[in-house]
N, CA, C and O atoms as a GROMACS GRO file, in nm:
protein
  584
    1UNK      N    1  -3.344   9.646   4.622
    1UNK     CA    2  -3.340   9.503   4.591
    1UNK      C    3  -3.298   9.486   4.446
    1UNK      O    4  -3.373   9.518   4.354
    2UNK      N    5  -3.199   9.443   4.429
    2UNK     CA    6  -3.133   9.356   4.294
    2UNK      C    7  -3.254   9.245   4.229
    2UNK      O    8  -3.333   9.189   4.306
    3UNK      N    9  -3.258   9.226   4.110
    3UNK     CA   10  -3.322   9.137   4.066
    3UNK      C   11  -3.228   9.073   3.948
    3UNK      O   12  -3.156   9.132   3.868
    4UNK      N   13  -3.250   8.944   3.964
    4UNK     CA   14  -3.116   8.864   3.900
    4UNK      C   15  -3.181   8.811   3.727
    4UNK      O   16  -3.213   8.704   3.674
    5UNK      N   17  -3.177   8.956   3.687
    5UNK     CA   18  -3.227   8.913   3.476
    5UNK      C   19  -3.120   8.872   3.445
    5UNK      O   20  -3.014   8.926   3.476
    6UNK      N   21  -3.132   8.768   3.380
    6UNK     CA   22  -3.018   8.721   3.318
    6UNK      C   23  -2.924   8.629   3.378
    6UNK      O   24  -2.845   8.578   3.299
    7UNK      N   25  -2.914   8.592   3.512
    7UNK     CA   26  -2.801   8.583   3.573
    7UNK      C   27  -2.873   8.407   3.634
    7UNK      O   28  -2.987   8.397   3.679
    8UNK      N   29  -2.787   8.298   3.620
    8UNK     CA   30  -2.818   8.179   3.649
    8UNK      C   31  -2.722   8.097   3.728
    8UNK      O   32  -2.710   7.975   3.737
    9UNK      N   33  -2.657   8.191   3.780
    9UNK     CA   34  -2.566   8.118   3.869
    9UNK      C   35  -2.573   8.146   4.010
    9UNK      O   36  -2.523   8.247   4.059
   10UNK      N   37  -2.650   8.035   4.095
   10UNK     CA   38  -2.679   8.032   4.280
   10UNK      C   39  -2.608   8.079   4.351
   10UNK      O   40  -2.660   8.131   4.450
   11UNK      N   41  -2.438   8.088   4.335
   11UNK     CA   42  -2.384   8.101   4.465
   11UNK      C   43  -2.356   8.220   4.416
   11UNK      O   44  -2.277   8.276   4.493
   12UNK      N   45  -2.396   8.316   4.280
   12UNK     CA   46  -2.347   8.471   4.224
   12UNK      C   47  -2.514   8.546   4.320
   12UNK      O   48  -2.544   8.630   4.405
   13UNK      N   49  -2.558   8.476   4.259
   13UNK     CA   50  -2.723   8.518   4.347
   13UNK      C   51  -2.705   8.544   4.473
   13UNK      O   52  -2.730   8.649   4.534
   14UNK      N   53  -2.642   8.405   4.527
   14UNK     CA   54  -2.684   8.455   4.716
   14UNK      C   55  -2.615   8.530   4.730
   14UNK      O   56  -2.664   8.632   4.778
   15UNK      N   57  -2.473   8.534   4.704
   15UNK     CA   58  -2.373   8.581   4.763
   15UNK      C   59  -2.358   8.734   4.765
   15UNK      O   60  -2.294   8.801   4.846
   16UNK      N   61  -2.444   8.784   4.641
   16UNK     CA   62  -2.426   8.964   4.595
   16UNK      C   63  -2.596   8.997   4.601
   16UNK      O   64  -2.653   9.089   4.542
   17UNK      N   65  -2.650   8.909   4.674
   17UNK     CA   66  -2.802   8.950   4.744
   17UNK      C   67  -2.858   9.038   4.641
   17UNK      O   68  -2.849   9.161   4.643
   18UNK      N   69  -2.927   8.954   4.533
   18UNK     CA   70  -3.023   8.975   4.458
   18UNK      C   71  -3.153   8.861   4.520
   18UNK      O   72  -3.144   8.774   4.607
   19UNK      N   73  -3.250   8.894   4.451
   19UNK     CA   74  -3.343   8.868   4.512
   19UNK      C   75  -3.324   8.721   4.445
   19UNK      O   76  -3.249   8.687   4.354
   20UNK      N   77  -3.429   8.636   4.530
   20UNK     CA   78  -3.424   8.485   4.536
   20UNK      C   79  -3.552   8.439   4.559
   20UNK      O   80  -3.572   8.462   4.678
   21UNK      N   81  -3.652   8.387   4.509
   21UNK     CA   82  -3.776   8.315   4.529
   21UNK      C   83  -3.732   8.148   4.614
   21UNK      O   84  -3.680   8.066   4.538
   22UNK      N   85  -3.745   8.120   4.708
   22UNK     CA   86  -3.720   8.002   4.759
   22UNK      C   87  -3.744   7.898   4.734
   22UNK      O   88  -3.843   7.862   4.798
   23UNK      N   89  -3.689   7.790   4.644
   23UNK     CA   90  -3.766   7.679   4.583
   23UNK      C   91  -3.668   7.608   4.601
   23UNK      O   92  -3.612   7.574   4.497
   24UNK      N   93  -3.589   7.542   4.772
   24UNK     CA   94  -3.471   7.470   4.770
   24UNK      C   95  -3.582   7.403   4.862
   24UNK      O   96  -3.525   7.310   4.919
   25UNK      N   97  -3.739   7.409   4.909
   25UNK     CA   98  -3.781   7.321   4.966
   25UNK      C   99  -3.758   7.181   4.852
   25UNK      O  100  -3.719   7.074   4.898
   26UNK      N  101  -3.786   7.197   4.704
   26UNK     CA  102  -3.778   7.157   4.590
   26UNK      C  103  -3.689   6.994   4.606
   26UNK      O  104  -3.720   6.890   4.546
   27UNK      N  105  -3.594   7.008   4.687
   27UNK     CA  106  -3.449   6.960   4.678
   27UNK      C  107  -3.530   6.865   4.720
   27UNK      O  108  -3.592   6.810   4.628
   28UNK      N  109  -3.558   6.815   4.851
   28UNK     CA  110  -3.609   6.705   4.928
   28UNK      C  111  -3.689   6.573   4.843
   28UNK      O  112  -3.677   6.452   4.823
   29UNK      N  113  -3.799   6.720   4.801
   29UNK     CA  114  -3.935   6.601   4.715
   29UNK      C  115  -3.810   6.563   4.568
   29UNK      O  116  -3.820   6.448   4.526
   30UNK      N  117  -3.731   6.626   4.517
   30UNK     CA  118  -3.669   6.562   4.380
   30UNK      C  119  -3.580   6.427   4.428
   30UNK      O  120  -3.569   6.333   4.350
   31UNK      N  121  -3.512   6.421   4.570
   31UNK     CA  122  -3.476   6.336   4.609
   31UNK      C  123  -3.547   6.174   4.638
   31UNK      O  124  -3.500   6.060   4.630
   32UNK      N  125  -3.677   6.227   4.673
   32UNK     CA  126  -3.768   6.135   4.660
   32UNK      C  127  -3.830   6.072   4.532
   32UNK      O  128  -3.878   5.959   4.534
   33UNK      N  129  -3.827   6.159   4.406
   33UNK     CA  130  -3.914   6.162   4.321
   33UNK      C  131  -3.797   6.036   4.267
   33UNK      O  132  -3.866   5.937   4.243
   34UNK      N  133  -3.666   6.008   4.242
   34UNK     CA  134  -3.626   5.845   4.192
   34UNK      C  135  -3.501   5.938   4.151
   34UNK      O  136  -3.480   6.058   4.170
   35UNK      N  137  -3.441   5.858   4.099
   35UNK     CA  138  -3.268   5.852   4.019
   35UNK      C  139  -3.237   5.944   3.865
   35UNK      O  140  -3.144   6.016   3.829
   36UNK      N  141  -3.411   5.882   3.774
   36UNK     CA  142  -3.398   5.959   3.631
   36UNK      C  143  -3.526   6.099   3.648
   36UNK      O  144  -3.648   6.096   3.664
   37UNK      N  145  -3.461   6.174   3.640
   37UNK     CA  146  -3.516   6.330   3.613
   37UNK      C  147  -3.466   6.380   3.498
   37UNK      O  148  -3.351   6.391   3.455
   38UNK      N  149  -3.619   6.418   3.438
   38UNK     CA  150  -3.604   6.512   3.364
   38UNK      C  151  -3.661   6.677   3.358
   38UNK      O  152  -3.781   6.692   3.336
   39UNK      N  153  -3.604   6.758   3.370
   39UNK     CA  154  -3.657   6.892   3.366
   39UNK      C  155  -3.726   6.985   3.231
   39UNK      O  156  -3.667   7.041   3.139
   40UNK      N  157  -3.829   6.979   3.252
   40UNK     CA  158  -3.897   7.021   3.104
   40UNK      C  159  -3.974   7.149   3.073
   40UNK      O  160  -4.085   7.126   3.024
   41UNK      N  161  -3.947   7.262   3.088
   41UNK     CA  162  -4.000   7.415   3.128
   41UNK      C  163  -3.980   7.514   3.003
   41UNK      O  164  -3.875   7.499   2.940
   42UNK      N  165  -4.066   7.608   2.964
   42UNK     CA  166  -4.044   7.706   2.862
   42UNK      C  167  -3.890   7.771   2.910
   42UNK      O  168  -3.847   7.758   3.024
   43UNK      N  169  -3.818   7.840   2.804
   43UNK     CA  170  -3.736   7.927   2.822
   43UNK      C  171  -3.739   8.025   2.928
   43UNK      O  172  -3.837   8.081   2.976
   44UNK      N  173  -3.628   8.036   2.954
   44UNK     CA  174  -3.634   8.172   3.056
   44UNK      C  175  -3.701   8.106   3.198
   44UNK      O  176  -3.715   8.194   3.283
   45UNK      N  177  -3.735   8.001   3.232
   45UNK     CA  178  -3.841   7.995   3.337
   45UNK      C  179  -3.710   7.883   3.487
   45UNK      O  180  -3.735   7.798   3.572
   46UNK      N  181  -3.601   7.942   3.447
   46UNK     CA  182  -3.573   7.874   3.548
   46UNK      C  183  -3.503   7.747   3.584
   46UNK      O  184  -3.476   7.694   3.692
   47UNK      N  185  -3.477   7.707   3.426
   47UNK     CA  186  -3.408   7.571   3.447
   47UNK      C  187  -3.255   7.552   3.506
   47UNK      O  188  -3.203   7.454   3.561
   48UNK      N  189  -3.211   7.668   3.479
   48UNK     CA  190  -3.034   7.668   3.432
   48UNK      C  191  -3.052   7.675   3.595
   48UNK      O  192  -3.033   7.578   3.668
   49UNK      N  193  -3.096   7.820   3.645
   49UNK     CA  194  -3.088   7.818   3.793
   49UNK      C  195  -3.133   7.711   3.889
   49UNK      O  196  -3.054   7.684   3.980
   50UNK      N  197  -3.207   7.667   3.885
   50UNK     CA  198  -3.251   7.509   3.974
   50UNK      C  199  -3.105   7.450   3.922
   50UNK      O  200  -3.013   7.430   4.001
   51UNK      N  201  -3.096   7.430   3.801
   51UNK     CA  202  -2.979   7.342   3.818
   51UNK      C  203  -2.835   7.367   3.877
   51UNK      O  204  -2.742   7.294   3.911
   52UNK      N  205  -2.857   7.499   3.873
   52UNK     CA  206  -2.709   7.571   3.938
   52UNK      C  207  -2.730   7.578   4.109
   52UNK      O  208  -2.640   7.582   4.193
   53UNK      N  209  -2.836   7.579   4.124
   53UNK     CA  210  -2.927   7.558   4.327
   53UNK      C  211  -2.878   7.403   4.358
   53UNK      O  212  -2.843   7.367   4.470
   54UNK      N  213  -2.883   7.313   4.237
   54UNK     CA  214  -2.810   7.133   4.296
   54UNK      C  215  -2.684   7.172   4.307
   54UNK      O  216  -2.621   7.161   4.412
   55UNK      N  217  -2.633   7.225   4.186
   55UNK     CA  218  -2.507   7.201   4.210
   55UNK      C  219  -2.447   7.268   4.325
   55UNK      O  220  -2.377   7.189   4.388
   56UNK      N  221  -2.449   7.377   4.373
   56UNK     CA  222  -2.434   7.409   4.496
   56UNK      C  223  -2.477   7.329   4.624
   56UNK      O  224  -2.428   7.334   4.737
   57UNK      N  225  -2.576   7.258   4.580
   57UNK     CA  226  -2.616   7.220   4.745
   57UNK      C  227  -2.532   7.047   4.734
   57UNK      O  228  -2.543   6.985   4.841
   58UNK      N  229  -2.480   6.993   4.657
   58UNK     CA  230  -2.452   6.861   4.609
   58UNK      C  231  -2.315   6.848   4.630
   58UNK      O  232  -2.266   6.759   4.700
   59UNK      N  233  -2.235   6.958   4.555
   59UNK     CA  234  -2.087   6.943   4.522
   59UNK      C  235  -1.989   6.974   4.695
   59UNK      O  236  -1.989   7.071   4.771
   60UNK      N  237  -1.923   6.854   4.697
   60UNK     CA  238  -1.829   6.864   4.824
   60UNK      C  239  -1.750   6.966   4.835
   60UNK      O  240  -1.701   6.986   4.946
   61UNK      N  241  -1.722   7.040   4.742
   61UNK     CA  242  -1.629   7.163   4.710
   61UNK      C  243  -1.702   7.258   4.799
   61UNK      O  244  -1.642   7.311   4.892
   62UNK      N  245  -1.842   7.285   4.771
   62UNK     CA  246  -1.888   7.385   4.848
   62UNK      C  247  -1.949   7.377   5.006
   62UNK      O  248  -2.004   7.468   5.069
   63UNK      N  249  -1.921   7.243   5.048
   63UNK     CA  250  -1.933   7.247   5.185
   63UNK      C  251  -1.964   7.371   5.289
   63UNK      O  252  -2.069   7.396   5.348
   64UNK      N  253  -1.829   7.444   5.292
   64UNK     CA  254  -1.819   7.512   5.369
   64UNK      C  255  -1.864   7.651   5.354
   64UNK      O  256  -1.844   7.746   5.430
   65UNK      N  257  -1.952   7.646   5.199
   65UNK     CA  258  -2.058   7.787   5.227
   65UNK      C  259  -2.199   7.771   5.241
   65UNK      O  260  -2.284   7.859   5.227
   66UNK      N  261  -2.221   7.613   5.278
   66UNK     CA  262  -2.315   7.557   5.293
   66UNK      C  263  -2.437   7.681   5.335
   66UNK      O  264  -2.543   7.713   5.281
   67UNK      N  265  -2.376   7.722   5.434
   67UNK     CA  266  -2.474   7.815   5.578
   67UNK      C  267  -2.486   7.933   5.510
   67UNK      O  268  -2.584   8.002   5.538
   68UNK      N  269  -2.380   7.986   5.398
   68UNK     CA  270  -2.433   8.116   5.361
   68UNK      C  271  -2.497   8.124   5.248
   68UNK      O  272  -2.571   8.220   5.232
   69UNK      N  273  -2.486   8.036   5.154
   69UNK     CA  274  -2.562   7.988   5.056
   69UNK      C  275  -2.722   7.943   5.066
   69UNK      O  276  -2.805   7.963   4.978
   70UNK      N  277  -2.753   7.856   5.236
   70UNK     CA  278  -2.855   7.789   5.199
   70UNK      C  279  -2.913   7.774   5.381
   70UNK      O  280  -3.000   7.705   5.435
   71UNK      N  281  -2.830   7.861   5.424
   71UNK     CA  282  -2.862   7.907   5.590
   71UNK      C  283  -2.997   7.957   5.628
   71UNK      O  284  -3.063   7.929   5.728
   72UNK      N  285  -3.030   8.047   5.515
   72UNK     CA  286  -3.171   8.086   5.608
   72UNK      C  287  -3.308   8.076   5.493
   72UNK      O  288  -3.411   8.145   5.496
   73UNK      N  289  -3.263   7.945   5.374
   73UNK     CA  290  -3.377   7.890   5.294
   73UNK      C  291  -3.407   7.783   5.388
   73UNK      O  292  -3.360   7.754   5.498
   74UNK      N  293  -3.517   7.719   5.300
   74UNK     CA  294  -3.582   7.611   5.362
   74UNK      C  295  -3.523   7.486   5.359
   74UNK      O  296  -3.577   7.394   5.421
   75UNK      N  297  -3.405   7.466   5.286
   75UNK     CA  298  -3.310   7.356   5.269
   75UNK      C  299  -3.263   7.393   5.360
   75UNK      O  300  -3.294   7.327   5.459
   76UNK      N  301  -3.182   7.494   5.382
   76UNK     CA  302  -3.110   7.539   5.492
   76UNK      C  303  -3.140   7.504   5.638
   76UNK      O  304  -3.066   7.476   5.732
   77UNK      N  305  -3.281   7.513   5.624
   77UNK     CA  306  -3.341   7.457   5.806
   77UNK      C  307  -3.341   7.316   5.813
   77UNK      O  308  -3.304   7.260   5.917
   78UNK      N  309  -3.380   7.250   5.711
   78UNK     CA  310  -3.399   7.082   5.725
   78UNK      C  311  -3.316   7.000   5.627
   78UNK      O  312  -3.356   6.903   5.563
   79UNK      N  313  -3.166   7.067   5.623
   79UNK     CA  314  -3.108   6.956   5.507
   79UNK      C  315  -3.117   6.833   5.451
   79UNK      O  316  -3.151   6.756   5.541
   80UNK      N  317  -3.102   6.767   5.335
   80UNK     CA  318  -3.070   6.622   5.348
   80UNK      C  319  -2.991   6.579   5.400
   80UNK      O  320  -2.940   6.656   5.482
   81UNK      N  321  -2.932   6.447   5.394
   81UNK     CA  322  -2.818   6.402   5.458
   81UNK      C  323  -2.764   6.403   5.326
   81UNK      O  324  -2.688   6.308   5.333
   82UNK      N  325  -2.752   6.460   5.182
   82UNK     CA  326  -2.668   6.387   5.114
   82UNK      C  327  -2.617   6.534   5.024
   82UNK      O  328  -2.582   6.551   4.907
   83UNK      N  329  -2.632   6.630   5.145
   83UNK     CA  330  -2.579   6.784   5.110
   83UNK      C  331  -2.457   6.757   5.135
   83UNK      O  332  -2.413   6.677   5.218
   84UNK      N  333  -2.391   6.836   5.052
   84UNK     CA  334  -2.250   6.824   5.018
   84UNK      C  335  -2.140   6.709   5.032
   84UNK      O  336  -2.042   6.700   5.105
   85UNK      N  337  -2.190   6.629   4.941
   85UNK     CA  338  -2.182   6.466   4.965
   85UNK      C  339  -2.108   6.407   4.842
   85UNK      O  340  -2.040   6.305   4.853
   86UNK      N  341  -2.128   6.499   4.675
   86UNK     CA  342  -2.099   6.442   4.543
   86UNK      C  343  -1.986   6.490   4.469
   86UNK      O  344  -1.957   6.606   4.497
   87UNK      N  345  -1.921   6.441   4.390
   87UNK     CA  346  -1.877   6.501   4.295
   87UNK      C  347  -1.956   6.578   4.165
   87UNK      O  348  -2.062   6.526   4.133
   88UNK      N  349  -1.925   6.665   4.108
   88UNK     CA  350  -2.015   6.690   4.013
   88UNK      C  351  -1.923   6.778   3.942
   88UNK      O  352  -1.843   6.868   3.965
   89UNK      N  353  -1.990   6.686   3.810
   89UNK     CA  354  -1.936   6.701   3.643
   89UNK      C  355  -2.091   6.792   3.578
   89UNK      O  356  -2.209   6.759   3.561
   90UNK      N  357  -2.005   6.927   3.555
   90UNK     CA  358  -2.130   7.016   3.482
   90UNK      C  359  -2.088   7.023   3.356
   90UNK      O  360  -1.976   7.062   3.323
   91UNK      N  361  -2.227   6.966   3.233
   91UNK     CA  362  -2.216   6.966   3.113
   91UNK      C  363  -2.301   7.113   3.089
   91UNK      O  364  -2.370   7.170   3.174
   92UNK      N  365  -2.276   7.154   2.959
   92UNK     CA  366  -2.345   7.283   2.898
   92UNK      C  367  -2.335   7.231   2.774
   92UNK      O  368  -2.220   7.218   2.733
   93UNK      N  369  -2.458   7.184   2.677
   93UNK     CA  370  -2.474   7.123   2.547
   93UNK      C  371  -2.472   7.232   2.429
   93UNK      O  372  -2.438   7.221   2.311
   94UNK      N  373  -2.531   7.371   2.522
   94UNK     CA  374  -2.568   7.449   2.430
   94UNK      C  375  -2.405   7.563   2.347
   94UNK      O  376  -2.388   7.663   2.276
   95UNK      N  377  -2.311   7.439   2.433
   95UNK     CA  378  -2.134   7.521   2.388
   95UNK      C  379  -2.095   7.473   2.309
   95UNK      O  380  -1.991   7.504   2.252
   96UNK      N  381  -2.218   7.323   2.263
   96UNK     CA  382  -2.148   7.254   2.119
   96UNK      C  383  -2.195   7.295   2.002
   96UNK      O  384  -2.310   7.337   1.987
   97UNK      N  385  -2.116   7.287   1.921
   97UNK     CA  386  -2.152   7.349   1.764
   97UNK      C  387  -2.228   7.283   1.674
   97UNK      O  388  -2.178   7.232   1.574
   98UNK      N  389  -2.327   7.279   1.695
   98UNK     CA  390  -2.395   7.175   1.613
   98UNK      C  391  -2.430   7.204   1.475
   98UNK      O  392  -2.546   7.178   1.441
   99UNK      N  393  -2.343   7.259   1.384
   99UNK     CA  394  -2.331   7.305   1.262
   99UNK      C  395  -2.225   7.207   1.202
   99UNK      O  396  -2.118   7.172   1.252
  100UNK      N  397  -2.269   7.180   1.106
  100UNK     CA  398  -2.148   7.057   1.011
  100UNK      C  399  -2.252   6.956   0.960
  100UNK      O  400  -2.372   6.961   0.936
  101UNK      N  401  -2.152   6.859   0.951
  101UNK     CA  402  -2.189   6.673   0.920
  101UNK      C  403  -2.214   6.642   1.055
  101UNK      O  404  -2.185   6.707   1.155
  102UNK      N  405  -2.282   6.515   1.040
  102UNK     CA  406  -2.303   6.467   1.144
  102UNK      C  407  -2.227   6.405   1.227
  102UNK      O  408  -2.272   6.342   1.323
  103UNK      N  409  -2.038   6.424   1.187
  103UNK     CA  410  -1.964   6.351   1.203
  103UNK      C  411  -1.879   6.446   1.254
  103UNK      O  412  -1.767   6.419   1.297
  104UNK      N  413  -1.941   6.590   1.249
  104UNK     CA  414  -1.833   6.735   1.327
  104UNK      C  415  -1.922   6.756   1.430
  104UNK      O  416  -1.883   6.789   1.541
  105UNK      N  417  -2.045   6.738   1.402
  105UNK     CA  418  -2.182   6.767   1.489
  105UNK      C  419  -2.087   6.645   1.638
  105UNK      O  420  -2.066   6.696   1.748
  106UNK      N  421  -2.064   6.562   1.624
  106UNK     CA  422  -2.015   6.419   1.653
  106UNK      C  423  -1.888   6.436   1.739
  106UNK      O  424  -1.860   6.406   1.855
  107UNK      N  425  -1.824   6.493   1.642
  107UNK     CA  426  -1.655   6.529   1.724
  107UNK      C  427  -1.642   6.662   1.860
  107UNK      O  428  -1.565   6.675   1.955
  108UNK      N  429  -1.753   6.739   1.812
  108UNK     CA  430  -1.772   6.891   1.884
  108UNK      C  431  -1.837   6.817   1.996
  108UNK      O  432  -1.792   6.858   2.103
  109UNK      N  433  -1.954   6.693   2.013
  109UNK     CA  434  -2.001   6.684   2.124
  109UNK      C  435  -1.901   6.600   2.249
  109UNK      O  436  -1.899   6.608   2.372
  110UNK      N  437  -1.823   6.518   2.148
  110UNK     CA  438  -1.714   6.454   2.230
  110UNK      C  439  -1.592   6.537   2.259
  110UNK      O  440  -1.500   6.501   2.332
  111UNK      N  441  -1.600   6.657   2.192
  111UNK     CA  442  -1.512   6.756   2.272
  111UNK      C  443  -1.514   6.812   2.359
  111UNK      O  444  -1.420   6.830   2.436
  112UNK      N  445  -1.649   6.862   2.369
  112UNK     CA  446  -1.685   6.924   2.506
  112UNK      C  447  -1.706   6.810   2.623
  112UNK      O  448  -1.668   6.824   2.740
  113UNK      N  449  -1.790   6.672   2.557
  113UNK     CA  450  -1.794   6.598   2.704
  113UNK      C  451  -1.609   6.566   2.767
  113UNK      O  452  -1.587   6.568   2.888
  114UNK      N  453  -1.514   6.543   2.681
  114UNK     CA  454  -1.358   6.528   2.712
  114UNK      C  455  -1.328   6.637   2.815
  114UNK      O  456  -1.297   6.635   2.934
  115UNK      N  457  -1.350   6.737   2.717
  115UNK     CA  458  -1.309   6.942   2.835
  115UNK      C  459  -1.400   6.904   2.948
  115UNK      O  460  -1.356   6.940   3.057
  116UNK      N  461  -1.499   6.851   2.952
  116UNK     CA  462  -1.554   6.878   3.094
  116UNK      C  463  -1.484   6.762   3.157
  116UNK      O  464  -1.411   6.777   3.255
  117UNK      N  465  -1.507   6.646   3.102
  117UNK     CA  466  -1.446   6.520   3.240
  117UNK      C  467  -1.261   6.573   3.283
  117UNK      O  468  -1.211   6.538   3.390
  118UNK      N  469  -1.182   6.662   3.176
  118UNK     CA  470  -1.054   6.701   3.209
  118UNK      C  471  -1.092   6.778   3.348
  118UNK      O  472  -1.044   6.745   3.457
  119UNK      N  473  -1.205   6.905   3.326
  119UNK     CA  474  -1.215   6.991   3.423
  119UNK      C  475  -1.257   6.952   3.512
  119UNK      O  476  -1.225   7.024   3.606
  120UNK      N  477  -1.339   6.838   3.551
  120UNK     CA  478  -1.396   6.743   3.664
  120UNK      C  479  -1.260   6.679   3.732
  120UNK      O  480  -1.235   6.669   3.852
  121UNK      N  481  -1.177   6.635   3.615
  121UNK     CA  482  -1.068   6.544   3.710
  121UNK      C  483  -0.952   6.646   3.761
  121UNK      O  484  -0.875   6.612   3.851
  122UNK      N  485  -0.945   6.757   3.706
  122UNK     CA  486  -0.866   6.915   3.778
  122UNK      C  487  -0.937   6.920   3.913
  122UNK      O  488  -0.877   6.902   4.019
  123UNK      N  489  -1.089   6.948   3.905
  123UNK     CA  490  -1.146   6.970   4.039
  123UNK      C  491  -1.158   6.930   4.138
  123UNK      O  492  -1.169   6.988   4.246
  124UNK      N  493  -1.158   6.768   4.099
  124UNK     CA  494  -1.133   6.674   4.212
  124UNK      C  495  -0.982   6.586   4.209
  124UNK      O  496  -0.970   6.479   4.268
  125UNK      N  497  -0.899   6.635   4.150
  125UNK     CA  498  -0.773   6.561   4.161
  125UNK      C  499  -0.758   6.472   4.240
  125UNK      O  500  -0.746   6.353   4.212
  126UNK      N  501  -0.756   6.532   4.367
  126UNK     CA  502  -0.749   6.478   4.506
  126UNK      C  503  -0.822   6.394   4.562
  126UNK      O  504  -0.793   6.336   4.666
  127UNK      N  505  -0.911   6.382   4.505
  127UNK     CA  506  -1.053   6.300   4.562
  127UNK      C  507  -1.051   6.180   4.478
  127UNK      O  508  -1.107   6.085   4.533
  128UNK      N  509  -0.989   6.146   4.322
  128UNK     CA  510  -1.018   6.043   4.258
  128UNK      C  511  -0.894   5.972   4.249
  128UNK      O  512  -0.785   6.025   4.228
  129UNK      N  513  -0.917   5.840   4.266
  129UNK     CA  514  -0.791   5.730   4.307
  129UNK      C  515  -0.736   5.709   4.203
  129UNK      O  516  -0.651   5.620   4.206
  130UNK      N  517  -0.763   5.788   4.052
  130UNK     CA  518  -0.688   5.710   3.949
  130UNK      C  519  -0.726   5.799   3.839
  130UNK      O  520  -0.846   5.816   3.820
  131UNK      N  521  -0.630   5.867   3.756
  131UNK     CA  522  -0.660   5.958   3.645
  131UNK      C  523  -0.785   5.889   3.593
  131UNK      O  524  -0.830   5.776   3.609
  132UNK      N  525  -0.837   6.020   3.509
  132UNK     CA  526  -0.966   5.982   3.372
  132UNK      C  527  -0.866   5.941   3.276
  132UNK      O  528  -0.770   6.017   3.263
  133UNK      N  529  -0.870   5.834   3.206
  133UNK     CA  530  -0.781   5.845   3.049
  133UNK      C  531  -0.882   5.886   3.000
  133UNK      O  532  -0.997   5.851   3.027
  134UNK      N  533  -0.819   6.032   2.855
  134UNK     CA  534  -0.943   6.067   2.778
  134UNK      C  535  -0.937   5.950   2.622
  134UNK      O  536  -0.833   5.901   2.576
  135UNK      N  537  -1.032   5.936   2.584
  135UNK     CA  538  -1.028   5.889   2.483
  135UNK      C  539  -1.098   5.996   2.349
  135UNK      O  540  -1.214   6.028   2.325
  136UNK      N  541  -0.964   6.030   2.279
  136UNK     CA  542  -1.035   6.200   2.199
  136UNK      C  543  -1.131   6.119   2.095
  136UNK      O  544  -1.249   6.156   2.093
  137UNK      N  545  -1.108   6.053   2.041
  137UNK     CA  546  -1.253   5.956   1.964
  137UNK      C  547  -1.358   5.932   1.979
  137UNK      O  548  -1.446   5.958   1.898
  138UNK      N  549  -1.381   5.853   2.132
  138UNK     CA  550  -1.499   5.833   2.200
  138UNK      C  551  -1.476   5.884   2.338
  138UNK      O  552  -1.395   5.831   2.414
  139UNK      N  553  -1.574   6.030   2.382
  139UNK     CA  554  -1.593   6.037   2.511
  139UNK      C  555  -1.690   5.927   2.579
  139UNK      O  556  -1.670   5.897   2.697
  140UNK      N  557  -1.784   5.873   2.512
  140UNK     CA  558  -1.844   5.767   2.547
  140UNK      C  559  -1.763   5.673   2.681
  140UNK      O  560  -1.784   5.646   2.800
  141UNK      N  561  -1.658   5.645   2.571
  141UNK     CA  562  -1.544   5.524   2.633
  141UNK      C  563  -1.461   5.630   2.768
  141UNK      O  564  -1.433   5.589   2.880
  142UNK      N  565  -1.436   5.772   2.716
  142UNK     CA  566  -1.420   5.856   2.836
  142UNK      C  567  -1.465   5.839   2.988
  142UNK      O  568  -1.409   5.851   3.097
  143UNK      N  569  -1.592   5.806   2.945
  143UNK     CA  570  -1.696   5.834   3.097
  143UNK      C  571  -1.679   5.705   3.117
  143UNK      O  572  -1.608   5.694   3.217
  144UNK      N  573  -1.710   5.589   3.070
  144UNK     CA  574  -1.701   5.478   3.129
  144UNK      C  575  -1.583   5.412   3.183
  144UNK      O  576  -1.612   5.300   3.224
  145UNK      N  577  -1.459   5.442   3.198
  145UNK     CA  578  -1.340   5.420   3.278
  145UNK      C  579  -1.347   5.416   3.410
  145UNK      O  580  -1.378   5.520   3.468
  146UNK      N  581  -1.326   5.320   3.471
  146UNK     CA  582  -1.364   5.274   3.618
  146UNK      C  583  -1.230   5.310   3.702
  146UNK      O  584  -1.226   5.288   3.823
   0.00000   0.00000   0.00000
């Protein structure tokens, strides 16, 4: 048995069968629990992976490994209805440089939110009725484009 130190990515887990503690019953009650979540846990304990377990069970891209990904967990037996249903835009905060002024601190975070909504609108090309315009100034104004 493999044991996954270090390693926070769900579909690298199932797929190369390291071991897995089952906590996709999880999915259901967070669905219930409302709209704003926040996840709040010591280091090391698990956050990155839960969050990499949504994004797999959420993103329409992965539909079709639904069953091997999440076939013989407990999500797997009683899905939601709103499995593989979303688009999804993955941020990583900890890629911004938060060294400078508060005004590079500033530009680095609107760089990375820009690189991700570019790589969101690559991923779903097909799926969204109308380019992202980026705005390199304000990603703010980025995300809010209808």
């Amino acid at each position: 048995m493999k044991f996954p130190y270090a390693l926070s990515d769900f579909g690298t887990l199932r797929q190369e069968g390291y071991f897995y503690q089952d906590r996709s019953d999880r999915i259901a009650q967070l669905e219930e629990a409302g709209r704003q979540l926040i996840f709040i846990r010591p280091r090391r304990f698990g956050k990155t992976l839960l969050l990499s377990m949504l994004e797999h069970y959420y993103d329409v891209r992965r539909a079709e490994a639904f069953d091997a990904l999440f076939g013989n967990l407990s999500i797997g037996q009683q899905p939601t209805p709103r499995h593989n249903q979303f688009l999804v835009m993955k941020w990583d905060f900890s890629l911004v440089d938060a060294q400078g002024s508060m005004e590079e601190i500033k530009a680095a975070l609107y760089r990375h939110v820009n690189d991700r909504i570019i790589r969101f609108q690559r991923t779903y090309a097909e799926r969204l009725p109308v380019p992202i315009a980026i705005d390199p100034a304000n990603a703010v104004s980025s995300l809010n484009q209808r």
